[in-house]
C-alpha positions as CSV (number, residue, x, y, z in Angstrom):
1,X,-6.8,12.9,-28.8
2,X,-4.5,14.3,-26.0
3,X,-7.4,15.0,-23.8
4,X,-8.8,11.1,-24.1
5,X,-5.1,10.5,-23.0
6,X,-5.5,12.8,-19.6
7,X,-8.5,11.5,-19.1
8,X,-7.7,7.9,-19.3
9,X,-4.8,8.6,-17.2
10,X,-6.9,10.6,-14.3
11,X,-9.2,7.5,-14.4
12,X,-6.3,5.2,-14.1
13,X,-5.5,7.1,-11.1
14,X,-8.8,7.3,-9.4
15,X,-9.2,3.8,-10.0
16,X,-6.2,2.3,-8.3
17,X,-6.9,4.8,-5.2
18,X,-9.9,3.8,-5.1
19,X,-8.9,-0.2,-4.7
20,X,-6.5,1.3,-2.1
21,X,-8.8,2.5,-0.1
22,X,-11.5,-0.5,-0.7
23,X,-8.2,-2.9,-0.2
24,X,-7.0,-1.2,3.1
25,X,-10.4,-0.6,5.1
26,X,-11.5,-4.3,4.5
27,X,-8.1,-6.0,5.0
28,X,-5.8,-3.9,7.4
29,X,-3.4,-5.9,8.8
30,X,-3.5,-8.9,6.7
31,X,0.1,-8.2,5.4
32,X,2.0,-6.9,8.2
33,X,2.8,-10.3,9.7
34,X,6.1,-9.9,9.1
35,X,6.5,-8.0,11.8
36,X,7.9,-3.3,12.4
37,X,10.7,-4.9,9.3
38,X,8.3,-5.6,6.6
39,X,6.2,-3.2,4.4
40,X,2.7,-3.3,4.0
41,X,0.1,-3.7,1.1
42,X,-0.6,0.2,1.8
43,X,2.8,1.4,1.0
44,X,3.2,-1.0,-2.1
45,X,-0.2,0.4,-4.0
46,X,1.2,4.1,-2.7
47,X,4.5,3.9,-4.4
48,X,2.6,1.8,-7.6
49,X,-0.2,4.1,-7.8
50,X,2.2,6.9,-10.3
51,X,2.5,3.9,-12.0
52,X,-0.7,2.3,-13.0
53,X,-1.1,4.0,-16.5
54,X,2.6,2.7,-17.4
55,X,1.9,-1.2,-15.9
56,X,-2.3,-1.0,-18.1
57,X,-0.9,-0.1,-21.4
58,X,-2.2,3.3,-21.3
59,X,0.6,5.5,-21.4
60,X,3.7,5.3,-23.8
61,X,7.3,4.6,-22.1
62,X,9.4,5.8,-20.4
63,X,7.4,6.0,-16.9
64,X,7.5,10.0,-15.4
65,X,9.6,11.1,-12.8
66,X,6.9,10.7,-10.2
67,X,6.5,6.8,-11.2
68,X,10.1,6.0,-10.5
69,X,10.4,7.8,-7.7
70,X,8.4,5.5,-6.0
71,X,9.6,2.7,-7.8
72,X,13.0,3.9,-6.4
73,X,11.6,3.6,-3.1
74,X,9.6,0.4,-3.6
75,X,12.8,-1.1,-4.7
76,X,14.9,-0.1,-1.8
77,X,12.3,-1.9,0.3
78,X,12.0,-5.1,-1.2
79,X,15.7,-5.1,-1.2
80,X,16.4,-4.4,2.5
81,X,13.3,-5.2,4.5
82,X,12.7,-8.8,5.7
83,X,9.7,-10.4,3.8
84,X,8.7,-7.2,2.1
85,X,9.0,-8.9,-1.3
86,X,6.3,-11.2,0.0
87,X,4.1,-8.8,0.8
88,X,4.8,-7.2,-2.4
89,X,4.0,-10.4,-4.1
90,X,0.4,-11.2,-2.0
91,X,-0.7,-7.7,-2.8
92,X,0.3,-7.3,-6.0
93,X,-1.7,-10.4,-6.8
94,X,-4.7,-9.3,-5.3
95,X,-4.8,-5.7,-6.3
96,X,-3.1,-5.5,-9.8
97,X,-5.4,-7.6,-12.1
98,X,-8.5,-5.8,-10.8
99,X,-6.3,-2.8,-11.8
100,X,-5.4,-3.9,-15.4
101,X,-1.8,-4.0,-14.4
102,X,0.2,-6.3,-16.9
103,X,3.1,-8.8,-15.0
104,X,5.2,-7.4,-17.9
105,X,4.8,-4.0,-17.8
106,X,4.8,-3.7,-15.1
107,X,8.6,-5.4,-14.7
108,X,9.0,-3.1,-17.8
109,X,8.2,-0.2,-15.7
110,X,11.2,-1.3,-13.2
111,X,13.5,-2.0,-16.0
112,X,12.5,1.7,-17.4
113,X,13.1,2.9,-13.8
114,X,16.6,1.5,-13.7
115,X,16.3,-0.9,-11.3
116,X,17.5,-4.4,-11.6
117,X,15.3,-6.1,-8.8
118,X,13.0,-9.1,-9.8
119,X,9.9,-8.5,-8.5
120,X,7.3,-11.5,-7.9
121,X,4.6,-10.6,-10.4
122,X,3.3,-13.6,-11.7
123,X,0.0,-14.5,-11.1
124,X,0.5,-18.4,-10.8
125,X,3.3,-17.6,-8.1
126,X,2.8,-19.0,-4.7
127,X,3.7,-16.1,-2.6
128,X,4.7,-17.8,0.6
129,X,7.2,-19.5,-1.1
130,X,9.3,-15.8,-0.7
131,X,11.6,-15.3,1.8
């Protein structure tokens, strides 16, 4: 059964680095409008990616080290760059469903990481609506 775990959990990964790469090379600069003091869709599916088996449903809580790391980081952007949380918000929407990531676990996995940011992952949220 541990195995089916690992294994699920490498798939997981390939998965969302494989949307990453589909995601970047078709749509490059689609979320840098914001200007050098935004983020971009690349470095929010980076910092996710340890993630994605937390935000599916496919591995127990708490998230691993390498997860929050990059939560840690992700957080720090959101919190301090001009319109990164939009650009967290417009990615997330298109990327994470196609991922199986959950709008609550994944705000779970935040929680888990101790950080107290709201980030925008509803999927009925109107993104430009951000600052």
């Amino acid at each position: 059964m541990g195995s089916k775990t690992m294994s699920d959990r490498q798939n997981a990964t390939k998965v969302l680095f494989f949307l990453f790469i589909i995601f970047t090379s078709s749509t490059p600069a689609t979320y840098a409008q914001d200007g050098p003091r935004s983020t971009t869709c690349e470095e929010v599916l980076s910092f996710l990616t340890p993630c994605g088996p937390y935000a599916r449903g496919a591995a127990p809580f708490p998230p691993n080290e390498e997860c929050c790391s990059g939560v840690n980081v992700l957080a720090n952007i959101v919190s301090y760059l001009v319109g990164s949380k939009r650009v967290f918000c417009t990615c997330y929407k298109d990327v994470a469903p196609s991922a199986g990531f959950k709008p609550e676990l994944t705000q779970k996995v935040v929680s888990e990481c101790g950080q107290v940011i709201n980030l925008p992952t509803d999927p009925n949220i109107d993104c430009n609506r951000i600052p």
